[in-house]
C-alpha positions as CSV (number, residue, x, y, z in Angstrom):
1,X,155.4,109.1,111.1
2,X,153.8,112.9,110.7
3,X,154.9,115.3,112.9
4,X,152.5,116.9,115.2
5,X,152.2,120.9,114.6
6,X,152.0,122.5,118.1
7,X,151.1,125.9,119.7
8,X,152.3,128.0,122.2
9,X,150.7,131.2,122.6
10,X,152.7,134.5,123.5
11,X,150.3,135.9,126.3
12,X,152.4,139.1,126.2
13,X,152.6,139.5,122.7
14,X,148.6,138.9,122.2
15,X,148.0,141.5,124.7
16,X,150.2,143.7,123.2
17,X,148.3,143.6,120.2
18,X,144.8,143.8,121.7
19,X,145.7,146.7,123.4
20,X,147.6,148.3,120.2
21,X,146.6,151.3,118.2
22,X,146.2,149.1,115.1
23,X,143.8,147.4,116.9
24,X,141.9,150.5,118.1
25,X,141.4,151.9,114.9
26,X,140.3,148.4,113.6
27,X,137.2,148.7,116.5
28,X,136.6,152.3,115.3
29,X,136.3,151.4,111.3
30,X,134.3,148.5,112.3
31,X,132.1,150.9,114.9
32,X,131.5,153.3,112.0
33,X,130.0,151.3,109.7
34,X,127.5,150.3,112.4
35,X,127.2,153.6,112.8
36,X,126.1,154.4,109.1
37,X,123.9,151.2,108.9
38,X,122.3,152.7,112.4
39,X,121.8,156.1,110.6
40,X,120.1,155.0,107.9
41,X,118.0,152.9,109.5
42,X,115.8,154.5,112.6
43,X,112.6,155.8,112.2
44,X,112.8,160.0,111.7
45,X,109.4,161.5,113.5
46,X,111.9,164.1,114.7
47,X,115.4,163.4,113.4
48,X,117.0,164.0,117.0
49,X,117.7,159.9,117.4
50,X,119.4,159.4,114.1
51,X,121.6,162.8,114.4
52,X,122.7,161.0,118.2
53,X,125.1,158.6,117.0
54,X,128.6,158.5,117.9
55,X,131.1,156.6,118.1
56,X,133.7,156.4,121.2
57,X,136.9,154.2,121.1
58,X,140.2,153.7,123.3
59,X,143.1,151.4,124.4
60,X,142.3,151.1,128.2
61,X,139.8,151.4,130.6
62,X,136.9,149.3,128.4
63,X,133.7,149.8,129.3
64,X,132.7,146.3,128.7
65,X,134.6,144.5,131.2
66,X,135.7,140.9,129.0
67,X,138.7,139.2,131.5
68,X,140.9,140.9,133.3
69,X,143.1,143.2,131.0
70,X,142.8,146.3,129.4
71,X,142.2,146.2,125.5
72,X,141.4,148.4,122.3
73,X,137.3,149.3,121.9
74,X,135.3,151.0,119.8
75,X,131.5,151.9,121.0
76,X,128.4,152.9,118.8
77,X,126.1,155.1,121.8
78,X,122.9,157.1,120.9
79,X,122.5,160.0,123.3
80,X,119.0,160.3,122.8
81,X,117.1,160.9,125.9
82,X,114.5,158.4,123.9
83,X,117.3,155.9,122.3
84,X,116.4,153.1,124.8
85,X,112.6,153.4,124.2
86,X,113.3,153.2,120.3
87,X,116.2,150.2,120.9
88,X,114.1,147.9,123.4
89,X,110.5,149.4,123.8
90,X,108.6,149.6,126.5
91,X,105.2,149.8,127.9
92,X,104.3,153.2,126.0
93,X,106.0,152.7,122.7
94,X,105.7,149.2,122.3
95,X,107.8,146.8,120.9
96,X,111.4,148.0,120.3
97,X,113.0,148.6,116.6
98,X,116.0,147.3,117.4
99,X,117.8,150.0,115.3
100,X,121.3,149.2,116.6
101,X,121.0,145.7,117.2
102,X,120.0,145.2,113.1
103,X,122.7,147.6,112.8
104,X,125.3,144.9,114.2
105,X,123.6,142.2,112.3
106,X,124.4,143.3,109.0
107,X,128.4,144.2,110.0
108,X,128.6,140.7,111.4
109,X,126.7,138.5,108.7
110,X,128.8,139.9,106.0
């Protein structure tokens, strides 16, 4: 008869590695390249919305909260006063572009 493979997962080791540096830097590449798609994507009347990218990144403290624990993060942010406006619309601009949100389609259909 086959034996049956089994699992047990290491919770501590698991969160070690989600909360490692290798991780971080993993979130920050992976931010980056966001952040170039973003870049060279948004509409340009002024320039001041595509020069406001950044990214941010860390190994506590996440700013999304997902469970309970701490782990690595990287974050694409505009700091446009007008980023939102551009990203979702609204009543005086219209429909949104989505500039961002394309920006994360492409890094996660490749």
């Amino acid at each position: 008869m086959a034996q049956r493979a089994s699992f047990r997962p290491n919770n501590k080791g698991i969160g070690l590695i989600l909360r490692s540096k290798q991780m971080e830097r993993e979130m920050t590449t992976r931010a980056r390249v966001v952040e170039s798609y973003a870049v060279a994507d948004p509409p340009r009347d002024s320039g001041e919305y595509a020069a406001s990218f950044s990214v941010e990144s860390g190994q506590d403290k996440c700013p999304i909260k997902l469970g309970t624990a701490d782990r690595a993060w990287a974050m694409v942010r505009n700091s446009a006063g007008h980023a939102a406006a551009v990203e979702f619309g609204n009543a005086r601009v219209g429909e949104g572009q989505r500039v961002m949100g394309r920006a994360a389609d492409r890094v996660t259909s490749e």
